[in-house]
C-alpha positions as CSV (number, residue, x, y, z in Angstrom):
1,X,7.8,89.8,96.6
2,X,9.9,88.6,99.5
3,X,12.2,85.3,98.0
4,X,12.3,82.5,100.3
5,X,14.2,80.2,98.6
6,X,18.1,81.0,99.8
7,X,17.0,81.1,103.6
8,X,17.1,78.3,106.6
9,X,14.9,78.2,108.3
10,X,13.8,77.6,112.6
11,X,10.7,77.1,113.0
12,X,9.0,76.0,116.5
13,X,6.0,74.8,118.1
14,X,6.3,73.2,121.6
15,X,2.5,73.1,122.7
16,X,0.1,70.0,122.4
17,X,-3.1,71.8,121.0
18,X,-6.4,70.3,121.9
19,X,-9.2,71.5,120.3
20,X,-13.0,70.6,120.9
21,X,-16.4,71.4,122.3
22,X,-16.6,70.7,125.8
23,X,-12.9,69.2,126.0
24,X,-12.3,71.2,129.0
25,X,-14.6,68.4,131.0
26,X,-11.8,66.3,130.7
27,X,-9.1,68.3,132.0
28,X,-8.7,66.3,134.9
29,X,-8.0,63.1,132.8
30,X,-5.4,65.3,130.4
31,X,-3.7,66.2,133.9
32,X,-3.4,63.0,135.6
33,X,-2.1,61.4,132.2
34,X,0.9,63.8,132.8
35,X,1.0,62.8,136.1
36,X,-0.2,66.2,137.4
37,X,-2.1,65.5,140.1
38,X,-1.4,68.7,142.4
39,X,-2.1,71.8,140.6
40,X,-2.0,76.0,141.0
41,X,-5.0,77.0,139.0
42,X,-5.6,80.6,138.3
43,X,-8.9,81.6,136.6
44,X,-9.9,85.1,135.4
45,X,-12.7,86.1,138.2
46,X,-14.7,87.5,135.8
47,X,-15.0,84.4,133.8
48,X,-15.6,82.7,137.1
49,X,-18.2,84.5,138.2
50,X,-20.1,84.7,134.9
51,X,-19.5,81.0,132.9
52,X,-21.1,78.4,135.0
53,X,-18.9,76.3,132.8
54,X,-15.8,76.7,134.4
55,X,-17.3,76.3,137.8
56,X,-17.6,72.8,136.9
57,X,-14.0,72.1,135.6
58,X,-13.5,73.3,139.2
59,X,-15.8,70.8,140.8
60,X,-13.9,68.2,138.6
61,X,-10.6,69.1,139.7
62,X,-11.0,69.5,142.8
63,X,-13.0,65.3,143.0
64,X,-10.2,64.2,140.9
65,X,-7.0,65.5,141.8
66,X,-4.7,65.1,145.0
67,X,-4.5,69.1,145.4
68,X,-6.0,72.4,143.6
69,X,-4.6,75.7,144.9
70,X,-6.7,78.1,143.3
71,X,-6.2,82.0,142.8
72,X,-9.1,84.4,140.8
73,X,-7.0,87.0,138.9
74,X,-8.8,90.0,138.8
75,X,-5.8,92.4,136.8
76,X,-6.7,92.9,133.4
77,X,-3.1,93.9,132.8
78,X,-0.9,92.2,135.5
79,X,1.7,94.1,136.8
80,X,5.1,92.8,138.3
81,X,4.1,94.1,141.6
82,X,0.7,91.5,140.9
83,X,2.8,88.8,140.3
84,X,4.6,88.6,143.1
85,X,1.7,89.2,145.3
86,X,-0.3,86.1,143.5
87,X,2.9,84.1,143.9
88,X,2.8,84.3,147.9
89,X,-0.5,81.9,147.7
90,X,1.6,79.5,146.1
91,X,4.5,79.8,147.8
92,X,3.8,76.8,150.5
93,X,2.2,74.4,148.0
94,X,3.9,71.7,146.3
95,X,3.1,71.7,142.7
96,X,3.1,69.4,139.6
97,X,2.0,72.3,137.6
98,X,0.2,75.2,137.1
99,X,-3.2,75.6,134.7
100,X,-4.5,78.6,133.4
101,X,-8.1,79.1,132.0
102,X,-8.6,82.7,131.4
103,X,-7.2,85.9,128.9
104,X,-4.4,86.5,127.8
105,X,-3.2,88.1,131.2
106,X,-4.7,85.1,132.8
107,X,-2.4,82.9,131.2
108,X,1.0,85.3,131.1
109,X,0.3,85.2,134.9
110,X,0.3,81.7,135.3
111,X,3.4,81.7,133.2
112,X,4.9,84.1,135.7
113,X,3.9,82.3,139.0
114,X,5.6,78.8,137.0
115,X,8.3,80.7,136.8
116,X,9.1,82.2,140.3
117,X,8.0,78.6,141.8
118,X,11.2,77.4,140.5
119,X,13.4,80.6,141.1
120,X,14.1,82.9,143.6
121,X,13.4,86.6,144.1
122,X,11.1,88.9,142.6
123,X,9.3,88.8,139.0
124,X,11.2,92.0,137.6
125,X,14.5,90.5,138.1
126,X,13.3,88.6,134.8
127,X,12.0,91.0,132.5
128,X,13.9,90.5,129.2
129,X,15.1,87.6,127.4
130,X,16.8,84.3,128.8
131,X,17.2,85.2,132.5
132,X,15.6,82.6,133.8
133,X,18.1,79.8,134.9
134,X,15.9,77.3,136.8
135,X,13.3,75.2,134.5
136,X,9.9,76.6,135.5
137,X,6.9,74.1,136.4
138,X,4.6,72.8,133.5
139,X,1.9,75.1,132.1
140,X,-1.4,74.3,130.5
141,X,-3.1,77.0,128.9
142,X,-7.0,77.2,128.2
143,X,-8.0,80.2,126.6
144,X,-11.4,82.1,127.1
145,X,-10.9,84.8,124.8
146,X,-9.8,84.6,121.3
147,X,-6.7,86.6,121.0
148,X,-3.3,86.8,122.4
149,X,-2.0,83.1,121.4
150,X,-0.7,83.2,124.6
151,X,-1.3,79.5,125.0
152,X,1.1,78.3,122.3
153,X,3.9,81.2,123.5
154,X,6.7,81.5,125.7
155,X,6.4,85.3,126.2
156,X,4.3,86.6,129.7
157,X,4.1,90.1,129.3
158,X,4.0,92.1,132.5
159,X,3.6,96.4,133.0
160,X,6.4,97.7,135.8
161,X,4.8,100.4,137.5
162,X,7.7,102.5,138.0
163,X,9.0,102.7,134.8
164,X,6.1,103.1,133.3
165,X,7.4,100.1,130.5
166,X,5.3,97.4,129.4
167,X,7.6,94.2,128.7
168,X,7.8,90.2,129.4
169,X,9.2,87.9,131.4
170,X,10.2,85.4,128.1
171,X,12.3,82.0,127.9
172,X,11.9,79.4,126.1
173,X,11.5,77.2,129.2
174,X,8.2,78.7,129.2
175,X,5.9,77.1,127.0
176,X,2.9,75.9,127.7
177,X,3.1,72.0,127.1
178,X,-0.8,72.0,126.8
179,X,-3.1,74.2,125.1
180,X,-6.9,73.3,125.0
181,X,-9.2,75.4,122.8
182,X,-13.0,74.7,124.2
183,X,-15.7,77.3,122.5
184,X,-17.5,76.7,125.5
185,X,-15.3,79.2,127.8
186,X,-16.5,81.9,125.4
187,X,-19.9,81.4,126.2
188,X,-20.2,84.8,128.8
189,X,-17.5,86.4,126.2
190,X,-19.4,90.2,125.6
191,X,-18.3,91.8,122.0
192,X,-16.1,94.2,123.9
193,X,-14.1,91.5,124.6
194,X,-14.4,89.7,121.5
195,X,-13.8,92.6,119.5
196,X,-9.9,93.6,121.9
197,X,-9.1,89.8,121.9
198,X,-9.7,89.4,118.1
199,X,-8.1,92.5,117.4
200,X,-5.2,91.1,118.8
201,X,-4.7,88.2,117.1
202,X,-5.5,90.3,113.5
203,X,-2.6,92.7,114.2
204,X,0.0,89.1,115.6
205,X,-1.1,87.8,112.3
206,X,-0.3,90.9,109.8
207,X,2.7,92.0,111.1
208,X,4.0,88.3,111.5
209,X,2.7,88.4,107.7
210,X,5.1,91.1,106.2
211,X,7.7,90.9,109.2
212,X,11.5,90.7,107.5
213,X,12.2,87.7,109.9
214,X,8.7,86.1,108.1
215,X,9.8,82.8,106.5
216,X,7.5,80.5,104.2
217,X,6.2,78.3,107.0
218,X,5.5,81.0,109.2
219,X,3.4,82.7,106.6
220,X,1.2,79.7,105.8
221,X,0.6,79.9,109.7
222,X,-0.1,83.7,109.1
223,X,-1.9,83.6,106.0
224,X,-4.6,81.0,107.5
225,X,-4.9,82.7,110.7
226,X,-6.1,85.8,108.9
227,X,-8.4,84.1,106.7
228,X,-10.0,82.2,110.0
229,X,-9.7,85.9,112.0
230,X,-11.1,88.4,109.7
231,X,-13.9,86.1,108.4
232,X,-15.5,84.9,111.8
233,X,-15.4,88.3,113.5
234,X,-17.0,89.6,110.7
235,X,-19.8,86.9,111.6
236,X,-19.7,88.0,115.2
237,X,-19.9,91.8,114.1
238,X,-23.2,90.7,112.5
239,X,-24.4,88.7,116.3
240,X,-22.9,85.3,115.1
241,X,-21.9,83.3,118.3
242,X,-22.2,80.0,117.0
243,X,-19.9,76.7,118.0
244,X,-18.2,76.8,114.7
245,X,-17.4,80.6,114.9
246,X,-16.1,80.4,118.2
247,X,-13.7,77.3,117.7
248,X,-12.4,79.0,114.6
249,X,-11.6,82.5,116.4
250,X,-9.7,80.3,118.7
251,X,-8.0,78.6,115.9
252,X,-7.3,81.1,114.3
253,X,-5.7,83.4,117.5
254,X,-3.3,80.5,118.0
255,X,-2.1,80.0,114.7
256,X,-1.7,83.7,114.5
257,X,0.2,83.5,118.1
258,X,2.6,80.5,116.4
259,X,3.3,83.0,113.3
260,X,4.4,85.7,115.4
261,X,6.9,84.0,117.6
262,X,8.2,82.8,114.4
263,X,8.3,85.7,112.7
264,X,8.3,89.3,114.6
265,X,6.1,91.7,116.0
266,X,5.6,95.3,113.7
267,X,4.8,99.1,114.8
268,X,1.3,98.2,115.7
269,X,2.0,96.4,118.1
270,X,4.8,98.4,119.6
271,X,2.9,101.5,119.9
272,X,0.5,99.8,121.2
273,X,2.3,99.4,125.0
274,X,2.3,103.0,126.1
275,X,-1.2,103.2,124.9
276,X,-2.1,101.0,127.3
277,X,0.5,101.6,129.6
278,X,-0.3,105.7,130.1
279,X,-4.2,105.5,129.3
280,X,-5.6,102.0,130.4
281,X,-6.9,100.4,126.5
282,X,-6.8,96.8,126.3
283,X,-4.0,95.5,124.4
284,X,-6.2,94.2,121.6
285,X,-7.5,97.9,121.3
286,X,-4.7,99.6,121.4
287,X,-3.0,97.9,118.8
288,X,-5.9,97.6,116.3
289,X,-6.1,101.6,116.0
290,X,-2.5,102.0,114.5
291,X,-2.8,98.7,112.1
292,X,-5.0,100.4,109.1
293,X,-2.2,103.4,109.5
294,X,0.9,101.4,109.2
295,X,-0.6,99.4,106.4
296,X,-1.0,101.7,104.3
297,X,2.5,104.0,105.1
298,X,4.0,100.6,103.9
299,X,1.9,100.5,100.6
300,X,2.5,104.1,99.6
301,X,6.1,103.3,100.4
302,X,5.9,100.2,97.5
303,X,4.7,97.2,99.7
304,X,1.8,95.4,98.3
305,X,2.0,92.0,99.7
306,X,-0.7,92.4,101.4
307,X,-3.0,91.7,98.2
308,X,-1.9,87.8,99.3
309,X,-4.2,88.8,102.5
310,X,-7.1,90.8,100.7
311,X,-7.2,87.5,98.2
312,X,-8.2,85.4,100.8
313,X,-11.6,87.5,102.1
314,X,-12.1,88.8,98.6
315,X,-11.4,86.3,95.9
316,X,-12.3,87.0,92.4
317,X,-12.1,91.4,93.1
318,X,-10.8,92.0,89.9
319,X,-8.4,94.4,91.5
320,X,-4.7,95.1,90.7
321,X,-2.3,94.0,93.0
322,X,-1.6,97.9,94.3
323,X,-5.9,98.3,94.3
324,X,-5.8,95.3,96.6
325,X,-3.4,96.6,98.9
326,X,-4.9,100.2,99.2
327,X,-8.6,98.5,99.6
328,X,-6.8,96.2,102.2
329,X,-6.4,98.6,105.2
330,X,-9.5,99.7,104.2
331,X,-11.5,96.6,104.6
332,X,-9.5,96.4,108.3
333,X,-10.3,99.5,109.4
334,X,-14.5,99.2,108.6
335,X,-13.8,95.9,110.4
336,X,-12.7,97.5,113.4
337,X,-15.5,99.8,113.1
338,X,-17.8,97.1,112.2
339,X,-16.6,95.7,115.6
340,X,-17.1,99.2,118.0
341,X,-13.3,100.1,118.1
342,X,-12.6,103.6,117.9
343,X,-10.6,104.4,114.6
344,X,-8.7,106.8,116.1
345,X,-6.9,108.2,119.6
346,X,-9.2,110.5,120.8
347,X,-11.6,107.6,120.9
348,X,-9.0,106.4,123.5
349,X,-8.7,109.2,125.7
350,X,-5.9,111.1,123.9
351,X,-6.4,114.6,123.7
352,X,-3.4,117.0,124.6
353,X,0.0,117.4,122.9
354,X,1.4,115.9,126.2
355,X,-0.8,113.0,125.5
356,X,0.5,112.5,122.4
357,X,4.3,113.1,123.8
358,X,3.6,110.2,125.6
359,X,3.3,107.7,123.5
360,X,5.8,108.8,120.5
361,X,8.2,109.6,123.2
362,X,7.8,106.0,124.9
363,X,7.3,104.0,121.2
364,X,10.9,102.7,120.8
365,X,11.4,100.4,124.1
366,X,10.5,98.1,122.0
367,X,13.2,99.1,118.6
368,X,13.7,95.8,117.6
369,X,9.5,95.5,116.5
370,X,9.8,98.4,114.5
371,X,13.0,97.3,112.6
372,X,10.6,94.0,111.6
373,X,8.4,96.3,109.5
374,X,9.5,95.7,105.6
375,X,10.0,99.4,105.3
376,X,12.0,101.8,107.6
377,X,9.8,103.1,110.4
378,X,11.6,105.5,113.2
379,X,10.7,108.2,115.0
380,X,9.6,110.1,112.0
381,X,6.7,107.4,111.3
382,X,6.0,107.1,114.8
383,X,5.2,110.8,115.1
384,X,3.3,111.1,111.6
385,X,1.2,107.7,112.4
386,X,0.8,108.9,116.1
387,X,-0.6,112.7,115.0
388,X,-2.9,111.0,111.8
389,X,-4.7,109.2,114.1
390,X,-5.5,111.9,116.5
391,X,-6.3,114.7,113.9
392,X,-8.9,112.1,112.1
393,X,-12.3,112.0,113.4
């Protein structure tokens, strides 16, 4: 078991979280009491079109503040090219701030347009770490999906077309300095989405879980995340929608967000981006298909921390500490199931040895995730994991 008593520790949370039902009415008042009163709002046009709920946030904004410059983002997964096309409706206005109430591309592209507001040139001239030089405008964040934690992160992930690389625009300048968490923007939320968007938070919060950059507090951020994740979409596998279901989803995506950017990301995650990069799956889906896999290469390789995990939905199993483990990526993988993920790549669209080339060949853009994982995973494991998953059913 990983000693954390020798290590110092940074931990950091820069968001004001507001959680309740039906908060979101206020978001005017939250606004002018940061003396926002002209604002860039971008709202996911599906949500738009389908929650009658956020049409009246609008209608509130729009009585209550001096100016709302509004743009519906229709991109599941932005691209750079996007972003610099949604920033030319900004580009006149004069701005306090920017809101988001969408996704998690919803929010990484509000992100990206704070950004470019306060700096000149295109969005790709910061991809990577620490480029930007000129503090972007405020962002507040209001999640309608329960999964990417984007709202309490800095990172704004954007795909560059030409490259074919999946990979952020991320500073710390980039915040957001609100986050409200309102159960009622996941009132139109289908289980597709439900399912990708929870998906996503389960694999932020296991890999920020056993990640060798994982300290004690981020874990107790991890460890309640999962318990809050894997119990409540078990209830909405089963048709659950409830108030108290949704809120804690949202929850429990956020902690799981604050654990990861504490932590580090793991292979899951990282083979995730050509996945959707080369063959269109959601984030959230894309990642969840490799989690089961890389849990258990780390317990047949001696890593059984993960019976902390399988504690916490099963107390009182009886099990040894190794039974726990194995019957861990077990219990993910029915949930996946239990939630209408495919279990494996074919599922996805991956069906030739070129499609498989693509992804193990395109895996280690992001090296630095795969060196989190508490046992060595390279090339090798990417090509083993990568040619389970399509040989399984």
């Amino acid at each position: 078991m990983k000693d954390f008593s020798n290590e110092n520790i940074r931990f950091v949370m820069k968001t004001e979280m507001l959680v309740g039902d039906g908060i979101t009415k206020d978001l005017s008042k939250h606004l002018k009491a940061n003396s926002w009163g002209k604002v860039g709002l971008v709202i996911d046009k599906g949500l738009f079109e389908k929650n009658q709920y956020v049409v009246k946030i609008l209608e509130d904004l729009k009585s209550n503040l001096a100016e709302v410059v509004l743009f519906l983002n229709d991109m599941p997964e932005p691209t750079y090219e996007y972003l610099d096309t949604a920033a030319k409706t900004f580009r006149d206005a004069d701005l306090d701030c920017f809101v988001a109430i969408g996704g998690g591309s919803t929010m990484d592209l509000s992100k990206g347009l704070a950004v470019l507001k306060t700096n000149k040139g295109k969005g790709l001239e910061y991809r990577g770490f620490n480029k930007v030089k000129n503090i972007p405008l405020p962002v507040v964040a209001i999640p309608s999906t329960a999964g990417t934690g984007s709202e309490v992160t800095p990172f704004a992930v954007f795909i560059d077309e030409v490259e074919k690389w999946k990979f952020g625009i991320n500073t710390e300048y980039n915040y957001p300095r609100l986050g409200l968490y309102d159960q009622r923007l996941l009132d139109s939320c289908p289980l597709k989405i439900f399912s990708s968007a929870g998906m996503d938070a389960m694999t932020h919060t296991l890999e920020s879980f056993v990640a060798r950059n994982a300290t004690h507090i981020s874990r107790i951020f991890s460890r309640e995340a999962f318990k809050l994740l894997f119990l409540n979409l078990k209830k909405v596998s089963e048709g659950d929608r409830s108030k108290e279901t949704k809120l804690n989803l949202l929850i429990g995506s956020g902690l799981a967000g604050i654990a990861l950017m504490n932590s580090g990301a793991g292979p899951a995650g990282a083979l995730s981006y050509p996945l959707g990069v080369y063959f269109n799956v959601p984030h959230g889906l894309a990642g969840s298909v490799f989690l089961p896999e890389v849990i258990r290469f780390n317990v047949q390789n001696g890593y059984n921390e993960y019976e902390q995990l399988y504690d916490l939905a099963f107390p009182d199993s009886g099990l040894s500490i190794q039974e726990k483990s194995i019957k861990f990526a077990e219990a993910i993988e029915t949930l996946s199931r239990e939630l209408g993920i495919p279990t494996n790549l074919k599922g996805f669209g991956v069906q030739s040895e070129a499609d498989l080339r693509l992804i193990i060949d395109n895996s280690m853009q992001l090296k630095a995730a795969f060196e989190q994982n508490p046992i060595p995973f390279g090339l090798k494991e990417i090509e083993n994991t990568v040619r389970s998953l399509h040989g399984g059913e």
